[in-house]
N, C-alpha and C positions, 0 to 999 in steps of 0.2 A: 191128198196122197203125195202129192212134191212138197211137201216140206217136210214129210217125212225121209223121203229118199234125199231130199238136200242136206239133213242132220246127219243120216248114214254115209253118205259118199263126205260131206267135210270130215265126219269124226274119220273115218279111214287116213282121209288123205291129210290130217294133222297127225296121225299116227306114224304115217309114212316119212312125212317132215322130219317129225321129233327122231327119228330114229336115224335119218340123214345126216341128218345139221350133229357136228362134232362136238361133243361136252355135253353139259349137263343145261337141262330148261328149265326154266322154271315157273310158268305158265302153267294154272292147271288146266286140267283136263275140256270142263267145260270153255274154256278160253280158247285151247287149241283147236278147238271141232269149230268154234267162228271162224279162228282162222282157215282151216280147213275149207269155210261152205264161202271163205270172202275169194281162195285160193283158186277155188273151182271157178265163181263168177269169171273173174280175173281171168283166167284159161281159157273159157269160152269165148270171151270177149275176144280175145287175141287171137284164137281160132276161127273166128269169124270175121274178123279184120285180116286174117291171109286168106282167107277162101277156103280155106281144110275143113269150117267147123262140123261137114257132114257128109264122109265118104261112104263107098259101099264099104260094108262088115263092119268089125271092129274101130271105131276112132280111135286109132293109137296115137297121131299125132295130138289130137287133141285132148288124149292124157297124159299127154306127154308137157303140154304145156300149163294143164290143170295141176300136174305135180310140181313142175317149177315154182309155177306161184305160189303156190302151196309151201314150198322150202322158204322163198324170201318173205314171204308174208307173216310166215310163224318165225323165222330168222329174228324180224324187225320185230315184230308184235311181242317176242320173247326179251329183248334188250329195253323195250322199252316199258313194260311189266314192270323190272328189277329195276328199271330207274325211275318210275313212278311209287312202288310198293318194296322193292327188296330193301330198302335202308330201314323199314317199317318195320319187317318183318325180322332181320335180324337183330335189331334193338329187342325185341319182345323175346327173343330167341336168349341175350344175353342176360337180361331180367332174370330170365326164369331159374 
């Protein structure tokens, strides 16, 4: 059952990302919920390295930093997509 809840809390927090980060991504969907579930890793890790990773109630600090990661990680992962695949893709885009 956690890698279920680990697919649903990345795809969220890639969602959340994509909709932060200014301009257009171009990453699809299943791409972004990796980076998502690498954003949450990342978060916790760092949460756990200041001592927050586990207060009473809600951890809002620690999705606080699950979302950060989450923005630079789909940031980066998104720049480097289009410069691995996007000259691919618009050649095929020109072709047609």
């Amino acid at each position: 059952m956690g890698w279920l809840w680990a697919i649903i809390v990345g795809f969220i927090l890639g969602l959340i990302a994509k909709a932060v980060i200014p301009g257009k991504q171009h990453s699809p969907i299943w791409l972004t919920t990796i980076f998502g579930i690498l954003g949450a890793i990342v978060g916790n890790a760092i949460a756990g390295a200041l001592g927050v990773a586990s207060t009473r109630g809600i951890d809002w600090s620690r999705h606080i930093f699950q979302i950060v990661a989450a923005i630079i990680i789909v940031a980066l992962g998104d720049m480097a997509y289009m410069a691995l695949w996007g000259n691919k893709k618009r050649q095929r885009a020109q072709q047609a």
